[in-house]
LOPARO-294841 format. One record per atom (N, C-alpha, C): x, y, z; residue in one letter. Coordinates in steps of 0.05 Angstrom, whole numbers, plus 5000, padded with zeros to 4 digits. Example, Ala and Ser with C-alpha at 12.3 -4.5 7.8 and 13.67 -1.06 7.14 Angstrom:
2
526448865156A/524649105156A/526449345156A/525749555142S/527349795143S/525850015157S/
END
This chain:
510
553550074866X/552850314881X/551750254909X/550650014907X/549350014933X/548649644943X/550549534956X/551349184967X/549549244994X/548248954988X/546149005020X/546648655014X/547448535041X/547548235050X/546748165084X/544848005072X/544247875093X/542348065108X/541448175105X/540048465117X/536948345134X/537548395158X/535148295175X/534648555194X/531048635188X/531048875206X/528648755225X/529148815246X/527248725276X/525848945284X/523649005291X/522049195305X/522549165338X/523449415353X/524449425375X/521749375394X/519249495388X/517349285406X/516049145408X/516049005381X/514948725388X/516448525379X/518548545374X/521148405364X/521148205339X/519048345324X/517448195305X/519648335276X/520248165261X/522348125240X/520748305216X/520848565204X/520248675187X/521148555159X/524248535158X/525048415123X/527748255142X/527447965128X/529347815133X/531747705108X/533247595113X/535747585099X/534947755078X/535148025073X/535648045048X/539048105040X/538748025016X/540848064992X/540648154974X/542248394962X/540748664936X/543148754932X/543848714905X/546148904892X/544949184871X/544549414878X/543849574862X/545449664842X/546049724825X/547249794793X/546550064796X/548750264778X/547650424764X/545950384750X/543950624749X/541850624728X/538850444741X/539450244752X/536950074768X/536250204773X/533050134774X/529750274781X/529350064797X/529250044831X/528849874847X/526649894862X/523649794853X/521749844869X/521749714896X/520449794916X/519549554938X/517149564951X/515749374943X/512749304941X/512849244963X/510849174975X/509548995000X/506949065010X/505248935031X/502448945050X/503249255061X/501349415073X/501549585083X/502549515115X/504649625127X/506149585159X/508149395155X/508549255126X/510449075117X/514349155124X/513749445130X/517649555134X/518449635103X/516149715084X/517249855059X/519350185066X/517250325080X/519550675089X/521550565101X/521950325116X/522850325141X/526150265124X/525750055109X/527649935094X/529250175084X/526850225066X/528050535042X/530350725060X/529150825088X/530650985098X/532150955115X/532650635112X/535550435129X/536750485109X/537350435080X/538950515066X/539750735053X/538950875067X/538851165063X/541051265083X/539751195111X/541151335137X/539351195152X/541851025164X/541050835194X/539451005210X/540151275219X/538851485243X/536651485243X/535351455220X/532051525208X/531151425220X/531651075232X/530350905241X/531350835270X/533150885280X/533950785297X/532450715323X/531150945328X/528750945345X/527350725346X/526150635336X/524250385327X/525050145320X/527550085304X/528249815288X/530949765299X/531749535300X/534649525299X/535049305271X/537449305264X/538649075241X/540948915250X/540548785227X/543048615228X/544548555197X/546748545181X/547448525163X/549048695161X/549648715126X/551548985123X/550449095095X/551149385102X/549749615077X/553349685068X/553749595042X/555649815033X/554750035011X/555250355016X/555250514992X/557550544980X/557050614954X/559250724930X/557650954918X/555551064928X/554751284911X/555551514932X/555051774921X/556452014933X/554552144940X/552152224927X/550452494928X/547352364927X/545952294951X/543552244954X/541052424950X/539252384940X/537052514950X/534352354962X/532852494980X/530852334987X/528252434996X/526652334986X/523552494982X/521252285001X/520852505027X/519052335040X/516652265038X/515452135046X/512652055046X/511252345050X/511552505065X/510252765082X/513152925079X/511453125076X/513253375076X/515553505112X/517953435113X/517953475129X/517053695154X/517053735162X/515353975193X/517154105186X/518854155193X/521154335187X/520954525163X/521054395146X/519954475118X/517454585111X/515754515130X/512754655131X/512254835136X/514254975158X/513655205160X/515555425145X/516855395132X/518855585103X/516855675085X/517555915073X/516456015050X/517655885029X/515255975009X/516755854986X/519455934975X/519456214975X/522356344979X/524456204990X/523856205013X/526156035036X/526855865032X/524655605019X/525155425004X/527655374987X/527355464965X/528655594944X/530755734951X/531555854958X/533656124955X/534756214978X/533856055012X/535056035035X/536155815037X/536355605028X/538055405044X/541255375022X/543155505034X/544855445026X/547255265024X/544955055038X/547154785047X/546954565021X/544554615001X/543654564983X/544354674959X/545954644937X/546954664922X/545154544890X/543654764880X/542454724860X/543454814832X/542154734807X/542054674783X/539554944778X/539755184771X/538555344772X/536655284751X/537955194723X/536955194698X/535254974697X/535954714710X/534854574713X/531354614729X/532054754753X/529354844772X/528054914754X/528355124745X/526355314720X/525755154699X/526854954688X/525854774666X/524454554682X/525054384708X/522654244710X/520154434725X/520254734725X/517854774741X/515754824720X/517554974689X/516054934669X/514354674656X/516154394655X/514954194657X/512654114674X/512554104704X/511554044714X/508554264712X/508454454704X/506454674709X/506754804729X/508854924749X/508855024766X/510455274762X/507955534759X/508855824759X/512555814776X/514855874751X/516655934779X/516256214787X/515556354783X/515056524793X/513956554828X/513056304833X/511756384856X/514156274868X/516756164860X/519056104874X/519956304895X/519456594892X/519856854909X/517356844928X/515156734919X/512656844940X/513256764967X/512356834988X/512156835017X/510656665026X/508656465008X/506856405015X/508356095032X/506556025056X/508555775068X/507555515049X/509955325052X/509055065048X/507454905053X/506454985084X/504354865098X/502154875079X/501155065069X/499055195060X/498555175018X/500954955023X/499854874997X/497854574996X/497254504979X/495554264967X/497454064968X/496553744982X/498653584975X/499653574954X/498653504929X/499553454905X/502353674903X/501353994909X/503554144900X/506054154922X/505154024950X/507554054962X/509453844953X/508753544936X/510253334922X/511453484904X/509953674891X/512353784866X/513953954866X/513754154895X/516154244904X/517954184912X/517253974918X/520153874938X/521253644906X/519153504894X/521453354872X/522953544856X/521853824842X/522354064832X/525354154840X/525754184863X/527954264884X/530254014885X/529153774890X/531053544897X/532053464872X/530553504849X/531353354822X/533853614809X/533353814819X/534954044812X/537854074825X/536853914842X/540853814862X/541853674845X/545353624859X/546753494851X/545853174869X/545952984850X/545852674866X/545452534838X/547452284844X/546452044840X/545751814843X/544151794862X/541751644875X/538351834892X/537451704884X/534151764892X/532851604905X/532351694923X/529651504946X/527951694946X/525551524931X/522751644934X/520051534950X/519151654973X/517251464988X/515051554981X/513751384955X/510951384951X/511151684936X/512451604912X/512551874897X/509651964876X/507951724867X/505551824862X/503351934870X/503651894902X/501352014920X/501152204914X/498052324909X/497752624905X/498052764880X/499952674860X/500552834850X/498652854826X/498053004804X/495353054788X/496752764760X/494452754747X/495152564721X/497052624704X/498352884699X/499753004676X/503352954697X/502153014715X/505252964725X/506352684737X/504152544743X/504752234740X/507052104716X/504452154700X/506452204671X/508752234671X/509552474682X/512152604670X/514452504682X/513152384708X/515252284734X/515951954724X/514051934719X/514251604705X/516951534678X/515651754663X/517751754639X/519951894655X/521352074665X/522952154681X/524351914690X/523451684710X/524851534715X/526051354701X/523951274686X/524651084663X/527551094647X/526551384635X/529051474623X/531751514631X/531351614657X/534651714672X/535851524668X/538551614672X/541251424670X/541451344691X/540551404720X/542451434743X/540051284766X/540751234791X/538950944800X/536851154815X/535051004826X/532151104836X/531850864860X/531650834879X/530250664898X/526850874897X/524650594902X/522850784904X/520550594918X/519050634933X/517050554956X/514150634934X/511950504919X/509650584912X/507050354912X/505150434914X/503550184915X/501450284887X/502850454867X/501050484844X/501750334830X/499650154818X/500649894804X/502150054766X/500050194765X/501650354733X/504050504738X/504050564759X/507050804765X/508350524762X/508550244780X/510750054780X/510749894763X/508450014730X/509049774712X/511049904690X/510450264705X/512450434674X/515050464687X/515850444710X/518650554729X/520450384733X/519350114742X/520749884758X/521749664735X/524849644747X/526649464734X/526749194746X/526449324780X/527549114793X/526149114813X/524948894833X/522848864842X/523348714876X/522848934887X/523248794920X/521648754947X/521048484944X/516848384948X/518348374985X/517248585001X/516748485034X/513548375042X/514448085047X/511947985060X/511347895088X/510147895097X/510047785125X/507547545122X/507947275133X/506247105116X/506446915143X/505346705140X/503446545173X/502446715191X/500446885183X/498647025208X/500947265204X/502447375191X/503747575195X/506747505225X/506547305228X/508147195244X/511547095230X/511747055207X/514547085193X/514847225168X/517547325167X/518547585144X/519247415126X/519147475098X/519147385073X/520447545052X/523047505043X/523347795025X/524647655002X/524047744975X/524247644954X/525447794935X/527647794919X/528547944903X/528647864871X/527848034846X/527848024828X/528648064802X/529848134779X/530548314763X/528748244746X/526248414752X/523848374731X/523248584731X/521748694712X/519048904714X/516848874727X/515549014736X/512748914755X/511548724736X/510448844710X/508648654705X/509648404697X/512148334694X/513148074689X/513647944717X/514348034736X/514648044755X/512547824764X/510047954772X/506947954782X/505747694762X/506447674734X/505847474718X/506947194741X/509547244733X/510947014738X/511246874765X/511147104789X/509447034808X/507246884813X/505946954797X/502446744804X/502846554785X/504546474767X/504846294758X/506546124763X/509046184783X/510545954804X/508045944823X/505746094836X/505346004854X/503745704847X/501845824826X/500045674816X/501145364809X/503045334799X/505145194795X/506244994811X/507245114829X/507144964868X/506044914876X/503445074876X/500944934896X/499644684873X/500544654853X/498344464836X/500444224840X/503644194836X/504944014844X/504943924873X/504344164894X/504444064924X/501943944922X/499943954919X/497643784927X/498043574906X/499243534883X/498543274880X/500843024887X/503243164893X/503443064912X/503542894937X/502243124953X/500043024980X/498642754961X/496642844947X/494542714937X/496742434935X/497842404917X/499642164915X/500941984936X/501142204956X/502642034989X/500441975002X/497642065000X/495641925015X/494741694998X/494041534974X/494541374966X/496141254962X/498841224971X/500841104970X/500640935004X/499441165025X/500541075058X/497040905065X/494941035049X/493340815054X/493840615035X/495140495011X/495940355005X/497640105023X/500040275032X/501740165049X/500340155077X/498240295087X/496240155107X/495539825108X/494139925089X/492439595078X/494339275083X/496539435072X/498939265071X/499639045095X/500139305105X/501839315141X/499339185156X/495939335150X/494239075165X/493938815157X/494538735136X/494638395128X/496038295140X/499138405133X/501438225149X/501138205175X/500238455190X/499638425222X/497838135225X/495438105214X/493337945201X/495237715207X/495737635184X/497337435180X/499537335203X/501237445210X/502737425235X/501437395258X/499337425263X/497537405289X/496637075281X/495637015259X/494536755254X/496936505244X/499436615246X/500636425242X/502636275268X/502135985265X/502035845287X/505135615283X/506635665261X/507535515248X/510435745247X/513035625260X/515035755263X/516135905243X/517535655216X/518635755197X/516935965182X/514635885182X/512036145167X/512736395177X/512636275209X/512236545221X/514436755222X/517536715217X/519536725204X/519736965180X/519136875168X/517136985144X/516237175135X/515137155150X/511537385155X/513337585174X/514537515194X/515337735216X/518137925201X/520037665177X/521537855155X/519838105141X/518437985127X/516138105118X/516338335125X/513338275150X/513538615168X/516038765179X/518238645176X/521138895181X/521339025151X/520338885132X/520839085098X/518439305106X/516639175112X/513439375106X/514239585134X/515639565154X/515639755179X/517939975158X/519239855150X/521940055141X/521140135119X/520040125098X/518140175072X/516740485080X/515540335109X/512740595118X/515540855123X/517440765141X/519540975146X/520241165127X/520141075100X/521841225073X/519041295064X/516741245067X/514741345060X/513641595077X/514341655101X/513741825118X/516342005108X/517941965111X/520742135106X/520342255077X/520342155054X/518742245024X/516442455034X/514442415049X/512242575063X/513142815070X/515842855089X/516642985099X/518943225085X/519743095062X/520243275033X/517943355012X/516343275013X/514443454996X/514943664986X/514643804961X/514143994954X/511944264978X/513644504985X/511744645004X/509444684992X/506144694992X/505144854995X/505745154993X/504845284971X/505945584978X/504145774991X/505545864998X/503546165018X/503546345008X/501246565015X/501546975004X/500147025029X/500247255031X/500047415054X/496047425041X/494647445068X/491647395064X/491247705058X/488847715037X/488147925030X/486248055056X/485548385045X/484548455070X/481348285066X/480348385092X/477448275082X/475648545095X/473948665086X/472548925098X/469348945072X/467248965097X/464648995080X/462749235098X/461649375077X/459349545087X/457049405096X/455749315117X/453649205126X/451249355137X/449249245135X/446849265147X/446349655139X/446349685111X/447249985096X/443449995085X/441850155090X/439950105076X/440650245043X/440350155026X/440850284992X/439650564989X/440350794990X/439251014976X/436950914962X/436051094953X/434051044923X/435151234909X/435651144886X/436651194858X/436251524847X/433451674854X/432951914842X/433852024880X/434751984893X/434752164920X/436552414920X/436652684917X/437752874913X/439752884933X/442252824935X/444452804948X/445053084946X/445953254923X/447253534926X/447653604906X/446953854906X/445654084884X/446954334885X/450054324875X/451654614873X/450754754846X/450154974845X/449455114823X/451355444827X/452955494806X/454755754811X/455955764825X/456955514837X/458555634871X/460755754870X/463055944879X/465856014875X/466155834894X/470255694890X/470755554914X/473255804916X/473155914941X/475256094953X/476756024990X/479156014982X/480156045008X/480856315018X/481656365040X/483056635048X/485156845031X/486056545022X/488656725007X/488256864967X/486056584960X/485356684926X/482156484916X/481856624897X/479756424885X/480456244879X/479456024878X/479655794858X/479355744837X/476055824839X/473755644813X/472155834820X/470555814803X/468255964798X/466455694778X/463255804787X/460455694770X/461155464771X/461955354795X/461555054797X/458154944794X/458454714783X/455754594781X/455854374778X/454654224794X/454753924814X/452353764815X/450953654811X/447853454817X/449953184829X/447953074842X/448652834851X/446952694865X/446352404860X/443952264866X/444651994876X/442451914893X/442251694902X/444751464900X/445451284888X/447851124886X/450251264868X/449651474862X/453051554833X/454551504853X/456451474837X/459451464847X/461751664824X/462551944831X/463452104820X/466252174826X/467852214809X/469952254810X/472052524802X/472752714823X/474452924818X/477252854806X/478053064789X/481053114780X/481153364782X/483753404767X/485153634767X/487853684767X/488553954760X/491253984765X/492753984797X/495654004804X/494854034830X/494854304845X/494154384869X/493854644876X/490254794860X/488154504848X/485654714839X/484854804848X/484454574871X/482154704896X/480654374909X/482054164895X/479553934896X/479353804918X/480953844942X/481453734964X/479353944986X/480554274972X/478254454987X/475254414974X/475154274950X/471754374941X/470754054962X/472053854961X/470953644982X/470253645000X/472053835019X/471353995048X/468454195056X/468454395026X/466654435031X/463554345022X/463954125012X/462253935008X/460453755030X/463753755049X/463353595069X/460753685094X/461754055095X/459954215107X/458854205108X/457354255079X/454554255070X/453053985072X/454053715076X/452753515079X/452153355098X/453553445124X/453953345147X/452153555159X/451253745148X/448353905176X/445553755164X/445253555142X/443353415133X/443453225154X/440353115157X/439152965175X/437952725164X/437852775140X/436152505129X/438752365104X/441452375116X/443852205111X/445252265123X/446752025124X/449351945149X/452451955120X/453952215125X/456652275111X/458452225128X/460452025108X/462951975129X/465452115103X/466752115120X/469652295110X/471952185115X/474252155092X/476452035082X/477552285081X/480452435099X/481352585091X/484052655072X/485252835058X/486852695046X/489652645069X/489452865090X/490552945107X/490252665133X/491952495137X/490552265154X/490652395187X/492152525186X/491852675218X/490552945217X/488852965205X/485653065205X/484053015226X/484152745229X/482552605243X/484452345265X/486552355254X/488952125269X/490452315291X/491352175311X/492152315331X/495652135332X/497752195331X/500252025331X/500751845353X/499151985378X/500651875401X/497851675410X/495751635404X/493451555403X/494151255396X/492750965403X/493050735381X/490050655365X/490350505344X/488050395332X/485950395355X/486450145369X/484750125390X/483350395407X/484950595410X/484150865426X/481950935407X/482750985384X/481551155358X/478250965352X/478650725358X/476250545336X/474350515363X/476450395392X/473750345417X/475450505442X/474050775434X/474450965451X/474550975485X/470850775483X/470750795509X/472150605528X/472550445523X/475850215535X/473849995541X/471749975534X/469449675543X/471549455526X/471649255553X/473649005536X/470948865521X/469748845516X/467948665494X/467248845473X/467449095472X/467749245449X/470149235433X/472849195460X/475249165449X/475649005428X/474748695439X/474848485428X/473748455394X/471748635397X/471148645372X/471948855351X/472649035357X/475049175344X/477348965336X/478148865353X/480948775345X/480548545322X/478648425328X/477148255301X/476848375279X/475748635277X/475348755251X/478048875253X/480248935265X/483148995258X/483848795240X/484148475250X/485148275247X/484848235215X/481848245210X/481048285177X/482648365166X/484148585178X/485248805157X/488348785167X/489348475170X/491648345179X/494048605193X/492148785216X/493348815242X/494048575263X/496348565269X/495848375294X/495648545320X/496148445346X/494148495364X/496648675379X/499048645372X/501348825381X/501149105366X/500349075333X/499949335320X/497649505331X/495849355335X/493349455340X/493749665366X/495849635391X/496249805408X/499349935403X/500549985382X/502450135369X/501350405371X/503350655376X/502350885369X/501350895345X/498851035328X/498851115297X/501351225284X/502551365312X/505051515288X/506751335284X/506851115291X/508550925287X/507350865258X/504950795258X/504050615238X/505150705211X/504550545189X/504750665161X/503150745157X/503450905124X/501151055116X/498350925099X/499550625097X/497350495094X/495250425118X/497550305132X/495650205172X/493650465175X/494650705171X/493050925175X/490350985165X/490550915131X/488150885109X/486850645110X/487350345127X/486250245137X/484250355160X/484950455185X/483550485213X/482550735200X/482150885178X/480651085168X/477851005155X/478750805138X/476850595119X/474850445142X/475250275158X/474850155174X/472750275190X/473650545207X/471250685222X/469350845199X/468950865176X/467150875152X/466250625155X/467150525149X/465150185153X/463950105175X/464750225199X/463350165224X/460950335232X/462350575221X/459450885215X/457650795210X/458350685187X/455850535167X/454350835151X/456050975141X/454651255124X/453151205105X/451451335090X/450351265061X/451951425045X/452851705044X/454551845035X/458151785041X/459351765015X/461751765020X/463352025005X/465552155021X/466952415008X/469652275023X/471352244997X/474152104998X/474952194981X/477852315006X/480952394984X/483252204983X/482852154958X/484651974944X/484551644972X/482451554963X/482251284979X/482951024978X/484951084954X/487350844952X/489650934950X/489951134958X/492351244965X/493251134994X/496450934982X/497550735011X/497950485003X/494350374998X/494050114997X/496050014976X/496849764987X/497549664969X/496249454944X/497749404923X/496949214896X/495049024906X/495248914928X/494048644929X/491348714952X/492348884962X/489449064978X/488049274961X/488849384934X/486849564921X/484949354912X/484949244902X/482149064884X/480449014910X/481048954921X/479148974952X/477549224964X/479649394962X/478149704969X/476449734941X/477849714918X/475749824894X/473349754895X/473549364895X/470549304895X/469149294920X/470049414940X/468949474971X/467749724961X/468349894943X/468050194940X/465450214907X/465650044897X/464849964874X/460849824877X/461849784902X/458549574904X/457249734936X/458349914939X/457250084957X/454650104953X/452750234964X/449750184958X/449050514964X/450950644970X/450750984974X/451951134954X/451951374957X/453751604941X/456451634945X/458751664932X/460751684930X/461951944917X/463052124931X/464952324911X/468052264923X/469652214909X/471952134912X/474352414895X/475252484901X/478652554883X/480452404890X/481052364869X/483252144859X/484452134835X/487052074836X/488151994818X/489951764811X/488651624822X/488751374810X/486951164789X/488951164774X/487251104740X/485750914740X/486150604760X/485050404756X/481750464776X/483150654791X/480250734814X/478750854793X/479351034780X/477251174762X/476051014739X/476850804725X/476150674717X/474550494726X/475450344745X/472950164758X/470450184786X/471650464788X/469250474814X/467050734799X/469351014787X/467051254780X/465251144765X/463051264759X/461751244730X/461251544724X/461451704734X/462551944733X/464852154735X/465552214716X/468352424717X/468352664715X/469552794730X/469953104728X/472753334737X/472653474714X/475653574718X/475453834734X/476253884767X/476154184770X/478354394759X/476154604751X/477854754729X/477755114746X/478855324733X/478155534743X/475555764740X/474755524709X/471455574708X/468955444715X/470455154726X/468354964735X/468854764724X/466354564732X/467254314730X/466854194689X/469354074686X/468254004660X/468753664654X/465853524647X/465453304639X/468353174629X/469352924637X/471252814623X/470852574611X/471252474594X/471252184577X/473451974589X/472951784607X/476151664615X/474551444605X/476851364594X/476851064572X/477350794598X/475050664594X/474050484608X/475650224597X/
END
């Protein structure tokens, strides 16, 4: 269905190599994940083989893409603009260039929990909840004709029940899936086949590795070649440095010796001698020079809350009693009721479209005209607060002081920006780079209060355990929505489901 050789993609300004040689034969039926660091060329890739145009602007390649499939579909990271401003109606029942599966729509909207009925409403897309603008558009695209799927970051957002359903969905189908995710459970229930972009020496060379594993066999077997290599490459080393000061010792006697010999035929000898021990050291340096590599991984991030004084434990953070949450257009919820103290760390769910992204907001309100705590905000929305045409650098040291610069770009560097990304537009960036320089000026705030939507939403596998336990040993308050299982398990100690009567206590199995 889908021959990719030799496939090398270059970034047009800094001429810095995103994915090098790859080689990938996709099958029918393949579930082809592709993992990587966040700014690694995961979308970039996905929507080179999709349609060169996507990228052209930005990347050029080299290689060759052949297709054999007929009928694509493809689900972006963000809803397109275009699409944002359509009714739901319009959605649905104006585009006639789109050719749907009627019976189908109406059975996954029942699946998914999504009234079709509101398929006619007027209401825009803009103006839905992330979670629900993901399930309109999979709702719609899964209801076309295609066989092939590109999904960019199809778990973001979406509530626990339909995780689920998307998971088993893929699993099951007959027909292939390319798919971009950094949820480690979505890529242990989906993924057949596994396609690692790394960028590794300082982010200075591309690395691309292909598999026919499942993640978690995958990820096993990984750290167990590496572990593997690095225990044979150092010993090794260890063995050629006892061998060359061995053959040191050697080479100074004979020198020794040859200096003190005064006596021709000896000296004969001794000077044979040292032509074995000179040519000996040669095959000994050259053996040196085959070693087993050393293996590399891309450096984890590194990011800490400093100089944070600790709450105290009984300090009344926030006290909702009966609240309704209402927008313009409907109620939400009703008799919300909320306590929250000194260090908790609490965690929202829900269906999608409850309200949990608006009850955060107005959380946020209410906490930010307080004077005796400093609230910082994770939106789920990253250009909330992100500007496209803006760079890191604009966003983190506003005022342009080069020794402020300097130290920005250090705490970029942590978070393995290099110093070319760091003055990239954001809209360039990925949507991880983004939830980085979001994370980042929270840590520079230095808040005692934290209110985050979905705050490992992006990161990737090898950068969540870093954010968790960055988020985990915080020394302030935390309310988070999320849905991500391993976040709620190791950072909440509190759970709560928003409902349309309020919040109700949940049991998540630790």
């Amino acid at each position: 269905m889908l021959q990719i050789r030799n496939l090398t993609i270059t970034h047009l300004k800094d001429l810095k190599e995103l994915v090098k040689d790859l080689s990938l034969t996709v099958n029918q039926g393949d579930k082809v994940a592709i993992i990587g660091e966040e700014g690694n060329g995961k979308s970039t890739l996905l929507k080179l083989l999709l349609d060169g145009r996507l990228v052209s602007s930005y990347v050029s390649y080299s290689g060759q893409i052949d297709k054999s499939y007929t009928a694509a579909v493809y689900l972006p990271q963000q809803l397109p603009s275009e699409d944002a401003q359509l009714t739901l109606n319009d959605y649905f029942f104006a585009d006639f260039e789109t050719e749907l599966d009627y019976a189908k729509l109406y059975r996954y909207a029942g699946e998914l929990n999504f009234d079709s009925q509101r398929f006619a409403s007027q209401q825009q897309l803009s103006s839905l909840s992330g979670g629900e603008k993901l399930k309109v558009q999979l709702i719609k695209k899964l209801a076309s004709d295609w066989d092939i799927l590109f999904l960019d970051e199809p778990s973001n957002d979406l509530d626990l029940e339909t995780l689920t359903w998307l998971e088993n969905f893929i699993s099951h189908s007959q027909r292939t899936v390319l798919f971009v995710s950094h949820d480690e459970h979505f890529l242990a229930q989906a993924a057949t086949k596994i396609v690692h972009l790394e960028r590794i020496k300082k982010k200075q060379e591309a690395r691309t590795s292909v598999k026919s594993l499942d993640y978690e066999n995958y990820r096993q077997q990984r750290q167990e070649a590496f572990e593997k290599q690095d225990k044979l490459a150092r010993k090794e080393r260890e063995e050629h440095a006892k061998t060359m000061e061995k053959h040191r010792r050697v080479k100074q006697s004979v020198e020794h010796t040859l200096r003190n010999t005064h006596d021709a035929t000896a000296g004969r000898l001794v000077a044979k001698k040292m032509k074995n021990v000179l040519s000996q050291g040669k095959r000994f340096e050259k053996a040196g020079a085959e070693m087993t590599e050393i293996p590399t991984q891309e450096d984890a991030i590194s990011l800490h809350f400093s100089d944070i004084e600790a709450l105290p434990l009984t300090k009344r953070i926030l006290k909702l009693e009966g609240m309704k949450l209402e927008t313009d257009e409907q109620q939400l919820a009703e008799n919300l009721t909320l306590g929250v103290c000194g260090q908790e760390k609490i965690g929202l769910i829900g269906a999608n479209g409850a309200g949990k992204s608006t009850l955060l907001k107005k959380i946020w309100k209410i906490l930010r005209e307080r004077t005796d705590i400093r609230v910082g905000y994770m939106p789920q929305h990253y250009g909330d607060l992100l500007t496209d045409e803006s760079s890191p650098l604009d966003f983190l040291a506003p005022s342009g002081d080069k020794s402020h610069e300097e130290k920005i770009l250090t705490h970029l560097a942590s978070l393995q920006f290099t110093r070319d990304e760091a003055r990239h537009p954001i809209g360039q960036l990925s949507g991880g780079q983004k939830a980085k320089l979001l994370l980042l000026k929270l840590v520079l705030d230095r808040p005692n209060v934290l209110l985050l939507d979905e705050p490992t939403r992006n990161f990737s596998p090898t950068s969540q355990p870093q954010v968790r336990q960055l988020l985990a040993t915080y020394p302030g308050a935390i309310i988070a929505v999320s849905h991500d299982r391993i976040f709620l398990k190791e950072v909440c100690q509190k759970i709560y489901r928003l409902t349309e009567t309020g919040l109700e206590d949940v049991e998540f199995e630790k």
